[in-house]
N, C-alpha and C positions, 0 to 999 in steps of 0.2 A: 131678385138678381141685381146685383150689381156691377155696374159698367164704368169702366175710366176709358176715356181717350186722349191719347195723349200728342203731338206735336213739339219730337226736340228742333231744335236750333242749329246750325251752323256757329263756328266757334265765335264769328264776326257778327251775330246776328242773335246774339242771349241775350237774356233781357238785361243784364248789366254791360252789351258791348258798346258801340260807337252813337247809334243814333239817338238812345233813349225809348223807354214806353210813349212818348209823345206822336211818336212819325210812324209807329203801327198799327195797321188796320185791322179787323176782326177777319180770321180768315172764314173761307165758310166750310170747308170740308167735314170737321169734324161738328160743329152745330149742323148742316144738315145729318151726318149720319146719325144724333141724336135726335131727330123731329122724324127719320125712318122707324124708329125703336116701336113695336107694336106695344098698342096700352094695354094688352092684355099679358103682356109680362109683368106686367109690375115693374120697370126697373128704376133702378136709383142711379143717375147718371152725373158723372165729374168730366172736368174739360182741363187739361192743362197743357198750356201753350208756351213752350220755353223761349219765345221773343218776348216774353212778359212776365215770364217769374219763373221760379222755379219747379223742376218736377220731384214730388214727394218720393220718396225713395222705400218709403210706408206706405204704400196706397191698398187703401182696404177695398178690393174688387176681388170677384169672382171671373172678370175676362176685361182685358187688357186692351186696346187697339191702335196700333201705335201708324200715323201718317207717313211715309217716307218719299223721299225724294233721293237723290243721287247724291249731291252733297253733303246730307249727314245719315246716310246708310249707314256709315260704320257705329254712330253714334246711336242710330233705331237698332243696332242689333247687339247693342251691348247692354242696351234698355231692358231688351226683350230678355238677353239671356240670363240676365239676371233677376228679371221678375219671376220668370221659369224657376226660376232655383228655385224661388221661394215656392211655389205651389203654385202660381196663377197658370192662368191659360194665355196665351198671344198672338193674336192677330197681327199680319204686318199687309199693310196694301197704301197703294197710289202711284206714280209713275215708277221710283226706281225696282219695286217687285213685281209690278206688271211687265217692265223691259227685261227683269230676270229672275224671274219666279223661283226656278231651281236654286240657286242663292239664294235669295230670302228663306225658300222652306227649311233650307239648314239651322232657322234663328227663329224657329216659329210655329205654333199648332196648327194653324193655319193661315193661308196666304188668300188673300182677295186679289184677282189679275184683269183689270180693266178698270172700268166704271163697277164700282159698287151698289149704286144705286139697287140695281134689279137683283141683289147678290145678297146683301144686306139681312135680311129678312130673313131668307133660309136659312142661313150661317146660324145667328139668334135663337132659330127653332130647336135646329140639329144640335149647339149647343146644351140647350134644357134638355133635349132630348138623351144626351150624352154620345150623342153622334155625328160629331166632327168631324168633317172631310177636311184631309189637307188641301186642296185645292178649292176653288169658285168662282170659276172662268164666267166672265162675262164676252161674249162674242161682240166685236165691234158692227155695231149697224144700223142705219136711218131708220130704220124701224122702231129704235128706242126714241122714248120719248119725257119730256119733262110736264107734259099735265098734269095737272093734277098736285103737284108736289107737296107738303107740307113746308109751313114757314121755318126757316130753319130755327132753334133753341137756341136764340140770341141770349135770354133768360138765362144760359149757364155760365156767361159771361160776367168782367166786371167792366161794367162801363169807363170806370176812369182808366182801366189800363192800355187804353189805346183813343187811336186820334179818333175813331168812330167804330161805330160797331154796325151801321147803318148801309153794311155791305152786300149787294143784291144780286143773284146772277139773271143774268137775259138772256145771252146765248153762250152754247157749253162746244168748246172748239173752234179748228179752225180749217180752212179749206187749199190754204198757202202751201206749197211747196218746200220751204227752205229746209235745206239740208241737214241745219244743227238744231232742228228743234226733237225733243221727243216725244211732245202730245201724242201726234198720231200715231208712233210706235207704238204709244202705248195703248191709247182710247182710241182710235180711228181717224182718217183721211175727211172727216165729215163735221159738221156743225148742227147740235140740237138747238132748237129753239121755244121759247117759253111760250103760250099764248099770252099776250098782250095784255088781256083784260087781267090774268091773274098775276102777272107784274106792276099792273099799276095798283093793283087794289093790295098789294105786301106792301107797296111805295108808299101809297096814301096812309096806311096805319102806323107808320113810322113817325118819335118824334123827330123834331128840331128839321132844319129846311135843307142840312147836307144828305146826298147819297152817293155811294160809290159802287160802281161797275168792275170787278173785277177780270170779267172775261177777257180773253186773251186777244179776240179781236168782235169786237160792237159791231164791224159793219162788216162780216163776213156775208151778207146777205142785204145789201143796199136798201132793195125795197121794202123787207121787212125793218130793217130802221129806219127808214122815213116815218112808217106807220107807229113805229113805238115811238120815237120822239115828238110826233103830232100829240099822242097822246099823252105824254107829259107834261105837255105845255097848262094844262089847267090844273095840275098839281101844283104848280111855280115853286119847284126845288130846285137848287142849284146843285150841281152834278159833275162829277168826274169819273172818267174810262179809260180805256184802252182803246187804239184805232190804227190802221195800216196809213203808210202818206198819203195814198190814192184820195183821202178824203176832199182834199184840196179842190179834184177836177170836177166836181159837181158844187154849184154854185147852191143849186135849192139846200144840196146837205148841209151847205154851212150855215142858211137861213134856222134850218130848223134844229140844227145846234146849238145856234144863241138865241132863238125862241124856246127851247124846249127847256135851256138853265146851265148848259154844258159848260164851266169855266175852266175846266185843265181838260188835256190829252194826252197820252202816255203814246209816245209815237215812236216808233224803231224804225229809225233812219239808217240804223247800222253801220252805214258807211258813205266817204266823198268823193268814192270811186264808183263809177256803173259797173267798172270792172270787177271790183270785190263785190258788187253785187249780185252778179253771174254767179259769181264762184260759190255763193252759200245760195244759188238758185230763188234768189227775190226779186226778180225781175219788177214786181210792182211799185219797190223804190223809184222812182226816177230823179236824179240826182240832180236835172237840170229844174226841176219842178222845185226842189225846196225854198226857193225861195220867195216864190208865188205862194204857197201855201202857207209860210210863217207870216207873211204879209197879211193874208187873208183870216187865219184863225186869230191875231193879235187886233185886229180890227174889228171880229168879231167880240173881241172882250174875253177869248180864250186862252188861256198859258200853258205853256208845252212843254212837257216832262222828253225829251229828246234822249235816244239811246241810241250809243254806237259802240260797236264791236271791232277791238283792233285783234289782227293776226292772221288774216287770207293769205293767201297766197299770193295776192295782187298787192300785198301790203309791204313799203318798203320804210325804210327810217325816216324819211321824210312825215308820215302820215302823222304823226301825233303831233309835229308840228303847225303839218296843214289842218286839222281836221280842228284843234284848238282852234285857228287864228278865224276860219267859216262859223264856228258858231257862237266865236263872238261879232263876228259878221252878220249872221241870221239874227241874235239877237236870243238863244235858245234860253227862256226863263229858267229850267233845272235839266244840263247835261248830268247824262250818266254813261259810264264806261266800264266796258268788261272784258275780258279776254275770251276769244272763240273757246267752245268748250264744245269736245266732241263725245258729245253725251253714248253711254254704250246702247248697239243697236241701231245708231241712227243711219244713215247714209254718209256723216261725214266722219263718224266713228270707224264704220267697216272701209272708206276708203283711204283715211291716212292707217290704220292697222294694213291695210293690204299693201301700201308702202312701206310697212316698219317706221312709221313715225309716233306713233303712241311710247310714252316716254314714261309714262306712269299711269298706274290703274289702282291709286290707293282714292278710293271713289270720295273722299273726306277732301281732296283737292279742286273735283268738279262741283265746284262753286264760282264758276264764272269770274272769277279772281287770283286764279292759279295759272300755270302756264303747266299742260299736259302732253305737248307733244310740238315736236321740231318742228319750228317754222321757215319757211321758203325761203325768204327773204333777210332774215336776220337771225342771230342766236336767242337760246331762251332767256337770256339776261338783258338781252336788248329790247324784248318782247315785254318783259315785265319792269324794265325802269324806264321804258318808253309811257305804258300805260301809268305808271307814279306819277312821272311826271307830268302828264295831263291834269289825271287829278288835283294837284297841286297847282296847276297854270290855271287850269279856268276856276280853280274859286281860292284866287288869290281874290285881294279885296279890288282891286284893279277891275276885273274881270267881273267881279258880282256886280260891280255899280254899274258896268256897262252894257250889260246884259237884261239888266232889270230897273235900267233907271227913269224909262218911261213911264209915265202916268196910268198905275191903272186900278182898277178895287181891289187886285188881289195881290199890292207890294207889298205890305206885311209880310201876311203868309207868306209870300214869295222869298223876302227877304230871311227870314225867320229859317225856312226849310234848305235855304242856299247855305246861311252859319250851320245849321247842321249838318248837310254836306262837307262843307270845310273842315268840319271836326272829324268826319269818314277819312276823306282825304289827307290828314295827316298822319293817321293811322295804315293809312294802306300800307305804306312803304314797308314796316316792320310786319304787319300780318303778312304779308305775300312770301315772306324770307321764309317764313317757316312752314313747315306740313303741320297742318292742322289733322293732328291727328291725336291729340292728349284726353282722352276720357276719362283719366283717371277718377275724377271726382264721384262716376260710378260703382259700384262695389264689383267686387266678381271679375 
């Protein structure tokens, strides 16, 4: 048997867009579903990842498995229909055909709807067997579990085409509330967690001393990250994740942060309002904290990947000027900025649709860079030359020097990944004008 899995791009985000193969991580979705693959099929498995090259338009498989997200839906379903033509078989699953299956199935032999993980297998079977279910619901529930798991097929990978391949999960979900995410649409209101011992023994078998955490939030469960990052500490890898603000008000967490090797955080501050904070239901931000925290993680030796969200309700024209002028105030080593995006199915989906403020549903725009639906506060032109112009404010060079001009081991990289930024941000202005929506380059 042979198997391809493939992972298109967002038109902003192909391996020849803005940032380069250098600032892309190995993702893991499709290398774990190839380490699920039973060895007693035999199979021959391919990886192709369109932030890093291209996808073969020739691809010699017997079944097809294409990753989708909301953003390039349109672009997994013209993958698919066109492989179809040809004779293959097509699998579509991960969040955008878990939040709308019935749509995906129109573009597909079969649709995977949730976590794959416990789904995987059967699919494969029924396959050989020439008995393919359109459907293979995985039910959201604590009861699933990740013991056990196989290392993911980093092996199908090229090392050079990305900044690390050394990408490890811990824990799968989140427990947050906020409004605009779809995780839990789609996977569940809950968080799986790895045992320990079998994370640090994938960690230790790894070369080189980077690894990266992809998971959407590391300290969804406190105590269990104490325990995992104790047990880091006698690996001595330096590390980067994902983490809610909250990390700030525990003092031991920060200890075992920069004992454990933790040098960056990917932090979603979202916003300089408590008020917008309500409004996309993150109550855990606390707006008046960030500045005790950026104090505290920059002392520990940590650099903050900082992300806000302009376009609330509580959001007026002033914000992008306030919101630039605090983080170069806080000092935020690599801001990023996106436009609220009301993903379908979510909570902030069904409540601006129930206003009639959903403005577009061509699903190739929900990439958190588009502006999809009337904002409260100002028009959609002011929504998106507001967010340009940010971009462009804080990595002027002005701006990078004073954000990152402290003394610390990681100014290079710092420096290095802020110029690539700046080259996003010149770019923005012209992607946002247009709807991403040209596929041409597929056939069919």
């Amino acid at each position: 048997m042979k198997i391809a899995l493939l992972a298109p791009a967002g038109a902003m985000h192909r391996y020849n867009g803005s940032f380069g193969k250098s600032l892309h991580y190995a993702p893991l979705t499709l290398t774990t579903l190839a380490s699920l693959i039973p060895k007693d099929l035999n199979a021959e498995v391919k990886i192709y990842d369109e932030t890093v090259g291209e996808i073969p338009k020739d691809i010699n498989a017997d079944l097809i498995g294409i990753t989708v997200i909301t953003g390039t839906s349109n672009r997994c379903y013209k993958y698919s229909d066109y492989f179809r033509s040809q004779g293959k078989t097509v699998v579509l699953g991960g969040v955008h055909p878990s939040l709308l299956p019935e749509e995906a199935s129109k573009h597909a032999d079969a649709v995977i709807v949730g976590l794959g993980d416990s789904t995987w297998k059967e699919l494969l079977y029924d396959f050989e067997k020439g008995k393919l279910k359109h459907f293979y619901r995985s039910e959201p529930s604590e009861s699933q579990t990740l013991k056990g798991r196989p290392v993911p097929s980093r092996n199908l990978l090229k090392k050079g085409d990305y900044i690390t391949t050394n990408t490890v999960e811990v824990v799968r979900g989140c427990t947050q509330p906020c409004s605009f995410c779809a995780y839990p649409q789609a996977f569940g209101k809950f968080a799986l967690k790895r045992p320990i011992d079998e994370v640090t023994r994938e960690i230790s078998n790894l070369p080189g001393k980077y690894v990266l955490f992809p998971d959407v939030n590391l300290l969804t469960d406190v105590g269990y990250a104490k325990e995992f990052f104790k047990a880091l500490i006698p690996l001595k890898k330096k590390w980067f994740g994902l983490a809610t603000s909250n990390v700030g008000i525990d003092d031991e967490l920060v200890k075992l942060l920069k004992k454990s090797g933790c040098k960056g955080l990917l932090i979603g501050f979202e916003s300089i309002s408590q008020s917008s904070q309500k409004y996309i239901n993150k109550g855990i931000n606390k707006v008046e904290s960030y500045d005790m925290l950026v104090k505290k993680l920059h002392k520990a030796g940590i650099a903050i990947n900082g992300c806000y969200t302009f376009g609330s309700d509580e959001d007026t024209l002033d914000v992008f000027k306030e919101t630039v002028k605090e983080i170069n105030k806080l000092k935020i080593d690599l801001p990023r900025f996106s436009i609220l995006t009301p993903f379908p199915n979510t909570q902030l989906f069904n409540d601006l649709e129930a206003d009639n403020r959903i403005i577009e549903k061509n699903w190739a725009m929900y990439d958190v860079e588009h502006v999809v639906f009337k904002p409260k506060n100002m028009t959609v032109d002011e929504l998106r030359e507001g967010v340009e112009w940010a971009w462009k404010e804080i990595y002027s060079f002005k701006s990078i020097i004073r954000r990152i001009a402290r003394f610390h081991n990681l100014f290079f990289i710092s420096l290095l990944v802020n110029l690539s930024y700046r080259k996003y941000a010149k770019k923005f202005a012209k992607f946002t004008k247009e709807v991403m929506c040209d596929n041409s380059d597929i056939p069919g």
